[in-house]
N, CA, C and O atoms as a printed pandas DataFrame, in Angstrom:
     atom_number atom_name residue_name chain_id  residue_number  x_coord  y_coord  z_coord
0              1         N          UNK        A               1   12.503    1.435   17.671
1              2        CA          UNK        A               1   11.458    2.436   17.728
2              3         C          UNK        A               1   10.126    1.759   18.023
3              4         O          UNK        A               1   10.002    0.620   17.574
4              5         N          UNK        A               2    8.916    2.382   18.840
5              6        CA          UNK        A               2    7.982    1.914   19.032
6              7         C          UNK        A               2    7.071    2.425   17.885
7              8         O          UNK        A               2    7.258    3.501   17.317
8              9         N          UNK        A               3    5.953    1.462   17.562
9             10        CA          UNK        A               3    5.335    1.529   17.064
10            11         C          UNK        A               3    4.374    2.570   16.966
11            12         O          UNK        A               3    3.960    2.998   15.889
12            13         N          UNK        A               4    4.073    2.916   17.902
13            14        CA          UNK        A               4    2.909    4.151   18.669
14            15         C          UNK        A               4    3.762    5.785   17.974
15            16         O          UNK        A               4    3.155    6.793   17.611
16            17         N          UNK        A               5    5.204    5.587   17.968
17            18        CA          UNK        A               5    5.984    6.615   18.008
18            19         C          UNK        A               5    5.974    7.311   16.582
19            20         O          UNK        A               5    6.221    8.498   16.369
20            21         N          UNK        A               6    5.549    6.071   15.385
21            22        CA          UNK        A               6    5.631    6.591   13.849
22            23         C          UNK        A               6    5.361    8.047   13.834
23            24         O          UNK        A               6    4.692    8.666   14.660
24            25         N          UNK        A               7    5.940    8.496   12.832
25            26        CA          UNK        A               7    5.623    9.658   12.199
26            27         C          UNK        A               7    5.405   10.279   10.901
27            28         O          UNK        A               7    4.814   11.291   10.522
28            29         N          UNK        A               8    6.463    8.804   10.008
29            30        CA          UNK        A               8    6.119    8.699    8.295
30            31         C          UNK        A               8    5.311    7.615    7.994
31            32         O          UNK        A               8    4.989    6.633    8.662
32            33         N          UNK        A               9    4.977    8.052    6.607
33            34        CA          UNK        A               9    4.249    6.812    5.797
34            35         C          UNK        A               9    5.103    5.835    6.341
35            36         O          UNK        A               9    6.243    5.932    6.795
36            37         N          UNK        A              10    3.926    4.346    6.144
37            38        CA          UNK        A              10    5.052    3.135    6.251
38            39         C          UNK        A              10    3.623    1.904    5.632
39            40         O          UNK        A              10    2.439    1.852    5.963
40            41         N          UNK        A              11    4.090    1.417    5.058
41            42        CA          UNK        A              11    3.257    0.109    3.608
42            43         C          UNK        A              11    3.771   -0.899    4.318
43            44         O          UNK        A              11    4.932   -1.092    4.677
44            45         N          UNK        A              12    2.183   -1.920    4.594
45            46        CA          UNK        A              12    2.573   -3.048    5.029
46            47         C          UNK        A              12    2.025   -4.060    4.131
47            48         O          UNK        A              12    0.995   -3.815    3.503
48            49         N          UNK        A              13    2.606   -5.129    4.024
49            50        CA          UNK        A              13    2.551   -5.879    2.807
50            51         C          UNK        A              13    2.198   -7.476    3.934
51            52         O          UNK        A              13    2.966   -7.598    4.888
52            53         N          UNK        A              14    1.464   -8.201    3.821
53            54        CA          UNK        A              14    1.870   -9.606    4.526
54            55         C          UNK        A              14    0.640  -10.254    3.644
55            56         O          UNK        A              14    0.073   -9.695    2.705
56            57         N          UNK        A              15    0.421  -11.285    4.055
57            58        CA          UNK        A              15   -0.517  -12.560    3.345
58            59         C          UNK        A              15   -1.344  -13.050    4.892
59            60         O          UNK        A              15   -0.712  -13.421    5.881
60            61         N          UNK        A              16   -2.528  -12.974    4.846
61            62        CA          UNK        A              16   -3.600  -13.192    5.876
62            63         C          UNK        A              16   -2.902  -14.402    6.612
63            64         O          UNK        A              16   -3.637  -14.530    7.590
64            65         N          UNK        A              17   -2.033  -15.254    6.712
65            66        CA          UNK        A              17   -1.400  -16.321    7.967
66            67         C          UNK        A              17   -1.169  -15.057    8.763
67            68         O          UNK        A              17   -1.517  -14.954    9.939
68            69         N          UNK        A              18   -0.642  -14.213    8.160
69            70        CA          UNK        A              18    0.819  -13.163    9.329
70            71         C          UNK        A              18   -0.579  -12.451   10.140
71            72         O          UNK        A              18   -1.785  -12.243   10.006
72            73         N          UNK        A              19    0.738  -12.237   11.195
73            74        CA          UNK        A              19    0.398  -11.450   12.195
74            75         C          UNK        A              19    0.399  -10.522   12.542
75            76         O          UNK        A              19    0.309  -10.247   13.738
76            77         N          UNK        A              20    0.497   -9.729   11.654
77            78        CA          UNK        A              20    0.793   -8.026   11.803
78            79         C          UNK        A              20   -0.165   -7.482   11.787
79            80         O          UNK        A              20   -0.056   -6.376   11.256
80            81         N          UNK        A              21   -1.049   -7.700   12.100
81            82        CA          UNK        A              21   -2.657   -6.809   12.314
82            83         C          UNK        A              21   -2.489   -6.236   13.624
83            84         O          UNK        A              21   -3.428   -5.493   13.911
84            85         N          UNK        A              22   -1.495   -6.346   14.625
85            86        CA          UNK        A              22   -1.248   -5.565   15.892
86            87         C          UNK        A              22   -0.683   -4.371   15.609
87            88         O          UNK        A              22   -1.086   -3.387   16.228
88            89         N          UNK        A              23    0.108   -4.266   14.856
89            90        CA          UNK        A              23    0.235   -3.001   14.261
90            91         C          UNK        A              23   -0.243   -2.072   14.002
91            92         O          UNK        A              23    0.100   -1.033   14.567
92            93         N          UNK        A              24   -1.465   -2.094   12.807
93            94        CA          UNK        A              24   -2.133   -1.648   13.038
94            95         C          UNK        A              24   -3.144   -0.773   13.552
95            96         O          UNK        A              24   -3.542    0.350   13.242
96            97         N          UNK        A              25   -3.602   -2.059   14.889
97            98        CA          UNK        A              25   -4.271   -1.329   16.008
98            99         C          UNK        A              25   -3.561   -0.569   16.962
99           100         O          UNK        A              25   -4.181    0.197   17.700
100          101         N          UNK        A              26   -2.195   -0.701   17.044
101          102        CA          UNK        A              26   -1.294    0.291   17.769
102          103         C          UNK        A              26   -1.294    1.636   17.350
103          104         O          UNK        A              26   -1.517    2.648   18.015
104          105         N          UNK        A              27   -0.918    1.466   15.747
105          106        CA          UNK        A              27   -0.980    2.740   15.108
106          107         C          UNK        A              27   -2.519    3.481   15.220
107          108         O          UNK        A              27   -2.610    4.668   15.532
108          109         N          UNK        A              28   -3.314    2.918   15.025
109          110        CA          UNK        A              28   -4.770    3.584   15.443
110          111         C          UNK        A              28   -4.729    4.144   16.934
111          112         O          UNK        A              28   -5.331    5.192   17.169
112          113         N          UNK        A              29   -4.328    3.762   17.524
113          114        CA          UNK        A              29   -4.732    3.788   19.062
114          115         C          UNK        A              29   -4.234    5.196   18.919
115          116         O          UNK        A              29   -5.030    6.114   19.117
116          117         N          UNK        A              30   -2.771    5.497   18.537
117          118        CA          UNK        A              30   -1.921    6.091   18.869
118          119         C          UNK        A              30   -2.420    7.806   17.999
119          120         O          UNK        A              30   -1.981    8.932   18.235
120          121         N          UNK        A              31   -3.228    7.462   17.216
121          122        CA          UNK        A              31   -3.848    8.537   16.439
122          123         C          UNK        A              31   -2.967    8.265   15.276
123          124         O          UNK        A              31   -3.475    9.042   14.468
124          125         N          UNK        A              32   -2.143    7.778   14.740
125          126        CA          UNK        A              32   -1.720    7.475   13.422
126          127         C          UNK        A              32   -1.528    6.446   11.901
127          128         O          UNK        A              32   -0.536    6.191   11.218
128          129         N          UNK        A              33   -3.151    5.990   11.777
129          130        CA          UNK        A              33   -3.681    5.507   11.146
130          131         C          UNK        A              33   -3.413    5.775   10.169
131          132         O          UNK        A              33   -2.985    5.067    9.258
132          133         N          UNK        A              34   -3.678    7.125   10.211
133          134        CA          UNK        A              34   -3.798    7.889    8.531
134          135         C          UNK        A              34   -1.820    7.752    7.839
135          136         O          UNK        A              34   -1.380    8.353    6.859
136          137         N          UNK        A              35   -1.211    7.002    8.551
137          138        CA          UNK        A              35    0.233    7.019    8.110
138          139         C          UNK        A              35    0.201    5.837    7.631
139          140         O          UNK        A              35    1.320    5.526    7.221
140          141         N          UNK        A              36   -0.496    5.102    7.503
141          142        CA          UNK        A              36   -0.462    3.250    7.222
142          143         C          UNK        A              36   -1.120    3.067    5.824
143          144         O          UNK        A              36   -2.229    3.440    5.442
144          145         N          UNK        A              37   -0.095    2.363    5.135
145          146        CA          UNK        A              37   -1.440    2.084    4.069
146          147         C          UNK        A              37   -1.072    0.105    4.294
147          148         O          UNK        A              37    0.017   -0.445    4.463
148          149         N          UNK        A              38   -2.228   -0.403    4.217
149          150        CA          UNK        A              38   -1.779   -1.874    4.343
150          151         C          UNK        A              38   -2.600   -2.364    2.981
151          152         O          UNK        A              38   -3.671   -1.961    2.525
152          153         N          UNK        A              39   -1.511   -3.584    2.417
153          154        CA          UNK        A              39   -2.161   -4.637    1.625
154          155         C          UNK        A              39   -2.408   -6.097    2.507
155          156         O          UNK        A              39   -1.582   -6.751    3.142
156          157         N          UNK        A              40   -3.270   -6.240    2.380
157          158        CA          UNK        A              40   -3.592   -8.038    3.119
158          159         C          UNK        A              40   -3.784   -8.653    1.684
159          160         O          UNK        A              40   -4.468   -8.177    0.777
160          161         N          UNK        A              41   -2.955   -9.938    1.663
161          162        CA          UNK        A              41   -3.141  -10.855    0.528
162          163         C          UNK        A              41   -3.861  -12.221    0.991
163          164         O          UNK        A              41   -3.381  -13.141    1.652
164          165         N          UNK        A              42   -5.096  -12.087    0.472
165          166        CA          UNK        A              42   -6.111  -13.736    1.057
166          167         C          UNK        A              42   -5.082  -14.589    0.494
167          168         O          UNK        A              42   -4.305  -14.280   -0.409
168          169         N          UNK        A              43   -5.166  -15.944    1.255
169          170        CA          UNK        A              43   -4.269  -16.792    0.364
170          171         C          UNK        A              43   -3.119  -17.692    0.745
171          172         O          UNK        A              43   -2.967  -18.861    1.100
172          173         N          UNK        A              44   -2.206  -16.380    0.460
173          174        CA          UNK        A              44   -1.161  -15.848   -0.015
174          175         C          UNK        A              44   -0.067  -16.645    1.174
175          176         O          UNK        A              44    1.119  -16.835    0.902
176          177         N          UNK        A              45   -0.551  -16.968    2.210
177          178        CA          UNK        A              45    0.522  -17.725    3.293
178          179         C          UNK        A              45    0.786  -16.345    4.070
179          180         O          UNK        A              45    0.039  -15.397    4.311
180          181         N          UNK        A              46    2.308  -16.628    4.410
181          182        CA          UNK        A              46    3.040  -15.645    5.718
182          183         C          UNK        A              46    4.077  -14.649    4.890
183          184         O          UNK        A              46    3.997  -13.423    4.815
184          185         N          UNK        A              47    5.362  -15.764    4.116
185          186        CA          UNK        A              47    6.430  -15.336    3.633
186          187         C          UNK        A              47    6.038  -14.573    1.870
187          188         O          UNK        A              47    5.967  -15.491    1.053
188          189         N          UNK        A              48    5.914  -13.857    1.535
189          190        CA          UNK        A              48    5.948  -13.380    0.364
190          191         C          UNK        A              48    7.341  -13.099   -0.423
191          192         O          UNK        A              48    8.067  -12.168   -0.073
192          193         N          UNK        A              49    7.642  -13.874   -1.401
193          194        CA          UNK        A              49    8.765  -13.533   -2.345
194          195         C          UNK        A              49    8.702  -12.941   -2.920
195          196         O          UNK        A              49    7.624  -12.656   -3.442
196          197         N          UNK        A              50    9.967  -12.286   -3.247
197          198        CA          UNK        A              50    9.825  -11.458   -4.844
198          199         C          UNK        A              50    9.266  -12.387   -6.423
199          200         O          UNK        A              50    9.623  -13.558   -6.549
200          201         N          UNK        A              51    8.617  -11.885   -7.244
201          202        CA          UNK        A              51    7.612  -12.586   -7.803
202          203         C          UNK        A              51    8.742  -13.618   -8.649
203          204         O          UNK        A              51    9.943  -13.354   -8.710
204          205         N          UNK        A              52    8.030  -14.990   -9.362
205          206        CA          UNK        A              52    9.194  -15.212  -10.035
206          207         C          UNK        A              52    9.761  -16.361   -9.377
207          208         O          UNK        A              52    9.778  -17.379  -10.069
208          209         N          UNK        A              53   10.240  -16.453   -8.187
209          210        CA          UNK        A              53   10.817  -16.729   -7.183
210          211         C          UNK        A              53   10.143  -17.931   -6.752
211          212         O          UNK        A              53    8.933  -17.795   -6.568
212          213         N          UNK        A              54   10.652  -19.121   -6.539
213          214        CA          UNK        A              54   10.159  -20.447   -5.825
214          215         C          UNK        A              54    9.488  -19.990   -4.320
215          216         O          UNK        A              54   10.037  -19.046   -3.751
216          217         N          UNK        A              55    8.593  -20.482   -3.819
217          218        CA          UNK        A              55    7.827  -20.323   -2.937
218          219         C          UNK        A              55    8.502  -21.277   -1.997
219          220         O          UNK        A              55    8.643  -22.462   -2.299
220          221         N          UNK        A              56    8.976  -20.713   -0.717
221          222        CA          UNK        A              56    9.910  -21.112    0.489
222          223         C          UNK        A              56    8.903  -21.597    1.183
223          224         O          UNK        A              56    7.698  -21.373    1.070
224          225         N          UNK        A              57    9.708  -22.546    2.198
225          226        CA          UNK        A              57    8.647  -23.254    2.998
226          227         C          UNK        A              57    8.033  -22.426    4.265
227          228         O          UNK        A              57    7.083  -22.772    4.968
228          229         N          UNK        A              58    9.091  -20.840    4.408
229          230        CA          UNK        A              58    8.750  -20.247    5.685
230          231         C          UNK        A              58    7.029  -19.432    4.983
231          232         O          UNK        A              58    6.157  -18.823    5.602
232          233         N          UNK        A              59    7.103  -19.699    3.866
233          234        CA          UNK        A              59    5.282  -18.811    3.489
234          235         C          UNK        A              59    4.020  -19.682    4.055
235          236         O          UNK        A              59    2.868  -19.366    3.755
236          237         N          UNK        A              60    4.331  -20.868    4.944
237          238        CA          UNK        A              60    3.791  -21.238    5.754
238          239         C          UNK        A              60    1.937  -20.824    5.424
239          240         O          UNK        A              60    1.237  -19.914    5.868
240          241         N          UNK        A              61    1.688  -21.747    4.642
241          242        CA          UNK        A              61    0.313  -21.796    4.146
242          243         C          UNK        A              61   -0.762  -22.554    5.678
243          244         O          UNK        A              61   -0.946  -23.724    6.014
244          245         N          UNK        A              62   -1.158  -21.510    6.146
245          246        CA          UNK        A              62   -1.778  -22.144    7.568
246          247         C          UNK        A              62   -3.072  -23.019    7.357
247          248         O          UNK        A              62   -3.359  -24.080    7.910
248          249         N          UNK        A              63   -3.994  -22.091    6.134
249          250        CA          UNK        A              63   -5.543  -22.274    5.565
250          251         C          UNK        A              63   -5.360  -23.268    4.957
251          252         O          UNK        A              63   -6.454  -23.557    4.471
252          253         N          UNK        A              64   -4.479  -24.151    4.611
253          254        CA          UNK        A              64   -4.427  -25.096    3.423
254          255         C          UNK        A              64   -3.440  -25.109    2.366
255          256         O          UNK        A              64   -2.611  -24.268    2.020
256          257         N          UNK        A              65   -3.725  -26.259    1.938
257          258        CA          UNK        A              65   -2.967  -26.630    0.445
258          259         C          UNK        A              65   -3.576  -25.876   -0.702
259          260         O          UNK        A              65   -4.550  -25.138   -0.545
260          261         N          UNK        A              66   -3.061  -26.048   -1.714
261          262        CA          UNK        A              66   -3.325  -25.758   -3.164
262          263         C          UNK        A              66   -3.745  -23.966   -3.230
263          264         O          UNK        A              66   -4.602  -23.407   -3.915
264          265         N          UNK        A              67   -2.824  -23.424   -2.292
265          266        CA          UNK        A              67   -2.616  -21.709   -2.079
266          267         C          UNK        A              67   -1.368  -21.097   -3.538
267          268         O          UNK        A              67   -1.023  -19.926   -3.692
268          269         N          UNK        A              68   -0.998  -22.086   -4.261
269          270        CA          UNK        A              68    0.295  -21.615   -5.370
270          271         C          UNK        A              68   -0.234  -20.056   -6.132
271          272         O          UNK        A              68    0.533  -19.215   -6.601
272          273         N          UNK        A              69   -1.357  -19.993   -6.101
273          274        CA          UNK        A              69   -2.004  -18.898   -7.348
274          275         C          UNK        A              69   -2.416  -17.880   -6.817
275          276         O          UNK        A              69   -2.750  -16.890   -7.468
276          277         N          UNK        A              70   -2.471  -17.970   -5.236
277          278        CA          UNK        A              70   -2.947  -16.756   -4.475
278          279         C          UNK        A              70   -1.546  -16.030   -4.271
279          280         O          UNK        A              70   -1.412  -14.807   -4.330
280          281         N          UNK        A              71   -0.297  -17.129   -3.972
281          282        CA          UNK        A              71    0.747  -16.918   -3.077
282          283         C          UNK        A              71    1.670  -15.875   -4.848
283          284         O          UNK        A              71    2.385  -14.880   -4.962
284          285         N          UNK        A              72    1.158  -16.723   -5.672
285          286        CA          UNK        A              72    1.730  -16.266   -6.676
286          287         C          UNK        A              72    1.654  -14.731   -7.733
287          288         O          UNK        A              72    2.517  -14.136   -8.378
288          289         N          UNK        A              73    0.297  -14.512   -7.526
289          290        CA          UNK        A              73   -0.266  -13.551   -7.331
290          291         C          UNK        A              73    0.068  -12.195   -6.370
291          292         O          UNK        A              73    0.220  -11.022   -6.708
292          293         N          UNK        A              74    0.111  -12.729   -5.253
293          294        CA          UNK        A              74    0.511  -11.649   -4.031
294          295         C          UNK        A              74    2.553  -11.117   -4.553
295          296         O          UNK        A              74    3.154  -10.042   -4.535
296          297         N          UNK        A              75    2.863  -12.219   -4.853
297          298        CA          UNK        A              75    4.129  -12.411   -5.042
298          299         C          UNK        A              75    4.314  -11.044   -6.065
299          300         O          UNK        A              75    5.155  -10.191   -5.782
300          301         N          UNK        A              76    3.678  -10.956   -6.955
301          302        CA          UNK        A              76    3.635   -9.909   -8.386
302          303         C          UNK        A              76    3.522   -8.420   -7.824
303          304         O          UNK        A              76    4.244   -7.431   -7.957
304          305         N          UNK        A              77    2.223   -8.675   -7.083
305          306        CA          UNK        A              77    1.874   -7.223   -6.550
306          307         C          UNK        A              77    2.178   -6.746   -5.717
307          308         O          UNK        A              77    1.857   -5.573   -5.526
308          309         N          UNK        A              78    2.968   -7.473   -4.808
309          310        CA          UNK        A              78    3.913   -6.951   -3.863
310          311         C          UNK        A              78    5.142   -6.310   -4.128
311          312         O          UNK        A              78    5.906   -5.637   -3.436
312          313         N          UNK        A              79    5.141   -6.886   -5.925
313          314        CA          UNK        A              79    6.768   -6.432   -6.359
314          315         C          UNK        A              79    6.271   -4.661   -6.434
315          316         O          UNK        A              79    6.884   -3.663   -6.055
316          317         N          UNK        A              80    5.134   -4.782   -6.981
317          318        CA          UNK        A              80    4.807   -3.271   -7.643
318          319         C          UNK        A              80    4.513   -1.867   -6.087
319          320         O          UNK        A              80    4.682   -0.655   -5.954
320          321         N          UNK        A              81    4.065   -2.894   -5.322
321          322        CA          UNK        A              81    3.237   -1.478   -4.201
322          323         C          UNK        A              81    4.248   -0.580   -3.514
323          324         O          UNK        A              81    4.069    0.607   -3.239
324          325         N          UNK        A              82    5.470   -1.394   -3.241
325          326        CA          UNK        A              82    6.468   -0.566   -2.651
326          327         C          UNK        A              82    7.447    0.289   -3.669
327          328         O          UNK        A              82    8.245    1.109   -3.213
328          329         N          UNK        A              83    7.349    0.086   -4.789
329          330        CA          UNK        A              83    7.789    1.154   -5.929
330          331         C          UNK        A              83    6.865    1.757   -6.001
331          332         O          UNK        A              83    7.314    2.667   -6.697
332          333         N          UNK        A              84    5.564    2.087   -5.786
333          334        CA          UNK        A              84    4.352    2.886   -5.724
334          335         C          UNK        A              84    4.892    3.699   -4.974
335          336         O          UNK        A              84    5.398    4.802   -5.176
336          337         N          UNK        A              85    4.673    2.720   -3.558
337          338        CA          UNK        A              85    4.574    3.703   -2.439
338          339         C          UNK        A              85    6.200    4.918   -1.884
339          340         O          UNK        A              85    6.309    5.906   -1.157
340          341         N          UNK        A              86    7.002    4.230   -2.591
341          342        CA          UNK        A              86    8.402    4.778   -2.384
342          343         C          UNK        A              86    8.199    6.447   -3.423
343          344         O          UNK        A              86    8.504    7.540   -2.946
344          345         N          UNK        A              87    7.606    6.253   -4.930
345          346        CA          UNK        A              87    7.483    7.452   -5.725
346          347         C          UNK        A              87    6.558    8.218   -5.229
347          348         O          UNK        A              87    6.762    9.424   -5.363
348          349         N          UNK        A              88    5.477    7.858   -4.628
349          350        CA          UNK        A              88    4.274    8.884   -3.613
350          351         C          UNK        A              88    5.206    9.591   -3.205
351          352         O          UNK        A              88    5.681   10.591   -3.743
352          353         N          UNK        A              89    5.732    8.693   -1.455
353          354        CA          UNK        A              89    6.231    9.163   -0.476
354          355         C          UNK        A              89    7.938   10.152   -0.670
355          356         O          UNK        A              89    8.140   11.252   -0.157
356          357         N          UNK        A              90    8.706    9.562   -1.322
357          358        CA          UNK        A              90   10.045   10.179   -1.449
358          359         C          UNK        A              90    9.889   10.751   -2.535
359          360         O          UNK        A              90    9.584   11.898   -2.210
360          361         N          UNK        A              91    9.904   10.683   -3.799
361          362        CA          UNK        A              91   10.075   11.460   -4.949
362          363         C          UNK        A              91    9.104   12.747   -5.030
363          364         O          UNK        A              91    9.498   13.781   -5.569
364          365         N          UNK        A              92    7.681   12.622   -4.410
365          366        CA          UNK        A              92    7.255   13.684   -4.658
366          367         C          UNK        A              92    7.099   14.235   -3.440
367          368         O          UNK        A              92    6.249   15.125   -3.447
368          369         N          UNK        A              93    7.506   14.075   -2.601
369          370        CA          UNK        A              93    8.013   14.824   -1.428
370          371         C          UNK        A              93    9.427   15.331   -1.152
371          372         O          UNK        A              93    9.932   15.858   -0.161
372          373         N          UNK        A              94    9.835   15.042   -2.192
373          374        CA          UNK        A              94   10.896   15.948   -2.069
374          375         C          UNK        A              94   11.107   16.917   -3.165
375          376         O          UNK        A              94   10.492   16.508   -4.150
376          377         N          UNK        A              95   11.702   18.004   -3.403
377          378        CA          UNK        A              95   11.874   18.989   -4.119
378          379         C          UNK        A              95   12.726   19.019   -5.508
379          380         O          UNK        A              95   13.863   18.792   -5.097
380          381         N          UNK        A              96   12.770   19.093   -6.197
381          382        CA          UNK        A              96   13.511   18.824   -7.774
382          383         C          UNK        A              96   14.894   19.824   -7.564
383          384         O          UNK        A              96   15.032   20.909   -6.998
384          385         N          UNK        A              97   15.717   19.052   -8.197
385          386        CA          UNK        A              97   17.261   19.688   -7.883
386          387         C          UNK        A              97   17.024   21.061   -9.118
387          388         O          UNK        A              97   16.597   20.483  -10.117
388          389         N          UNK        A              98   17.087   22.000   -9.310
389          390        CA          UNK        A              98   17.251   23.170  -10.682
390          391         C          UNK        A              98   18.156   22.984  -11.024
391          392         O          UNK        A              98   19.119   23.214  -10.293
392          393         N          UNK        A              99   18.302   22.564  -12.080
393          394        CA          UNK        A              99   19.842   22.224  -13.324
394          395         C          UNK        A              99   20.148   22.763  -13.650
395          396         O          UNK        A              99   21.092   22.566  -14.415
């Protein structure tokens, strides 16, 4: 699917190395901005783990060394935004079964 084409919510999660800021501007272009919610993590590298989790070499710290507390950090709150954004988008968009 192209990017331009979205039509639902969609949460982007990356750490300021990544490159997904084209996105973004696609989705703007395209008039569907208002469907994006993005987190940028300063810091934080490329690869984000689930929190907890040893920090892989693909999180590719571009800005430097001694990034463990940003990367570690991002790592936590990344666990939480997409259980956010999943109960917004699906649970209360959809209708309650009557028991």
């Amino acid at each position: 699917m192209q990017v331009d084409h979205i039509t639902c919510p969609v949460l982007l999660m990356f750490g300021d190395d990544d490159q997904s800021c084209h996105i973004q501007q696609i989705m703007e272009k395209a008039g569907n901005r208002h469907l994006l919610q993005v987190h940028i993590y300063p810091g934080a590298g490329h690869l984000i783990e689930p929190p907890y989790s040893p920090h892989h070499r693909a999180a590719n710290f571009k800005q430097g060394k001694n990034k463990a507390k940003p990367h570690a950090d991002a790592q936590e709150d990344s666990w939480e935004k997409p259980l956010a954004f999943l109960q917004q988008h699906l649970y209360h968009a959809t209708p309650q079964a009557k028991l």
